[in-house]
N, C-alpha and C positions, 0 to 999 in steps of 0.2 A: 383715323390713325394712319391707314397708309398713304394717303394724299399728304401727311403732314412728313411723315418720311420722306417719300418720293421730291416733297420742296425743299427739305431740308438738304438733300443731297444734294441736287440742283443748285441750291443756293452759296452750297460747299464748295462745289464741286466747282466753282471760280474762284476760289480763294488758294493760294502754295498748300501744298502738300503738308509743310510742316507746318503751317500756321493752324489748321483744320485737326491735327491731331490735339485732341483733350482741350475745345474750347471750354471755356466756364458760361454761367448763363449771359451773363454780359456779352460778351464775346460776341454767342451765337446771336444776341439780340443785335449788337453794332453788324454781321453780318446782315445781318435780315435787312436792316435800315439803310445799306450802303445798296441792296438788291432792290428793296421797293422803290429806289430814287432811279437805279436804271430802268425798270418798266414801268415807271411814271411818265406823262407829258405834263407838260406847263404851258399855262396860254401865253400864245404871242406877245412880247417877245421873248422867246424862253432865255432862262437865268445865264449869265455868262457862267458864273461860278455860284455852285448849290452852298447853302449854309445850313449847315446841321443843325439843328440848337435841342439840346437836352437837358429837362427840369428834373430835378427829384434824385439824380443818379449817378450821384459823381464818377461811382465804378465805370456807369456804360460810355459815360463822357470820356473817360481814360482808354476804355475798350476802342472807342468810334476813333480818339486821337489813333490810338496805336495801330489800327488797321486801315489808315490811312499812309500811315509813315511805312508800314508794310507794303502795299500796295500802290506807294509811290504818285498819291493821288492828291497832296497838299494844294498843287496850283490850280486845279480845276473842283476844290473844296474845302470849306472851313468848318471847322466843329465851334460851337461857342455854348458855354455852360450860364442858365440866363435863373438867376434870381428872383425877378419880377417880369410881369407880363408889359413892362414898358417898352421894351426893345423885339417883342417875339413879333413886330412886322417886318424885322432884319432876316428873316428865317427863312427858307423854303421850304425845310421838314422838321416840324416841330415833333418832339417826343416828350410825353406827358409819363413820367413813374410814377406808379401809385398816388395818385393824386385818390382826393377823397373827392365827394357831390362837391362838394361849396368851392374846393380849387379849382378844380375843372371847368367849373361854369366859367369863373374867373378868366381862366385863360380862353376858353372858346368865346368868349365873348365882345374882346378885343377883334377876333380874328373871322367874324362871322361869315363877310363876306370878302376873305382874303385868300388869293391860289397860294395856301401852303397847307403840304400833306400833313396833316394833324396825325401821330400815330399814338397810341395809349397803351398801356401794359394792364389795364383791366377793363373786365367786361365793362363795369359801369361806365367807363370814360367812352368805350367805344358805343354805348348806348345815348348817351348825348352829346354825341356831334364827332369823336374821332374817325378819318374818313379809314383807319386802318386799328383793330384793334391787335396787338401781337402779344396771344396771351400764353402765360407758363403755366400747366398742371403739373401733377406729380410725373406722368410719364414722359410728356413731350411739350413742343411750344410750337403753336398753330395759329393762323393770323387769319381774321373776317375783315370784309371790306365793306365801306357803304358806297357803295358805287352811285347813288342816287345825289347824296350831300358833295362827294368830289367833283360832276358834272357840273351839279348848280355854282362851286367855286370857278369852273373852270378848267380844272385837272381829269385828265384821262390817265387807265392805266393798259397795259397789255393784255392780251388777251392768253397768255401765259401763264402773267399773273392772276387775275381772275379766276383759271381753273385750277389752282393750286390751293385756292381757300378755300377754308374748311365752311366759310358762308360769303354770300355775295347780294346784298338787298339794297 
């Protein structure tokens, strides 16, 4: 719990002042996912411009736009809200909402062996194959890493990040 505090602030604590007061879950989740992209690496040649892509979540899709147009970060990043898994090798950080077993596989399956940060909003997704799981309980929202599945795509992350999760295998 306090490891997940101490990221949370961290994570905030780059974001305006006023933007940070009274986020909703969204929010704080498009926060997280705009943080995991800066202490991530990509393998050579890394991405001119990052592309979001977010399934399942229209709200977070709207969150990720708005705190981009916030943070004045359009040129150097696109959000795109993706339907079907035909386009998610357009992606560099794919976010997977509540998907169930059978979606999941769906989408990780296309992408097996592609450098794009798979992150998922539930345990299950982060147990088969999400390299980041960023999950919500009643009191807080704490993100696990598979650092072992990111390497074999390719992707590194900080060693910052790494000590901030609530797991790392």
């Amino acid at each position: 719990m306090t490891k997940a505090i101490i990221a949370l602030c961290i994570f905030i604590s780059y974001l305006p002042f006023s933007y940070a007061q009274g986020l909703s879950e969204n929010e704080l989740k498009a926060a997280f996912l705009y943080r995991f992209s800066q202490f991530s690496k990509w393998p050579p040649p890394p991405p001119d411009k990052l592309s979001f892509c977010v399934v399942g979540n229209h709200e977070l899709y709207k969150a990720v736009l708005a705190l981009f147009d916030t943070q004045n970060i359009q040129n150097s990043s696109e959000v795109i809200e993706l339907p079907s898994n035909e386009q998610a090798q357009l992606c560099d950080i794919l976010f997977l909402s509540q998907q169930n077993r059978q979606q999941t596989q769906y989408w990780l399956a296309e992408l097996e062996h592609q450098p794009i940060l798979v992150v998922a909003d539930t345990s299950e997704g982060f147990r088969q194959g999400a390299m980041i799981g960023l999950i919500a309980d009643a009191n807080n929202l704490s993100f696990r890493i598979n650092l072992t599945d990111a390497k074999r795509r390719g992707l590194n992350f900080s060693a910052h990040l790494l000590k901030l999760a609530s797991e790392v295998r």
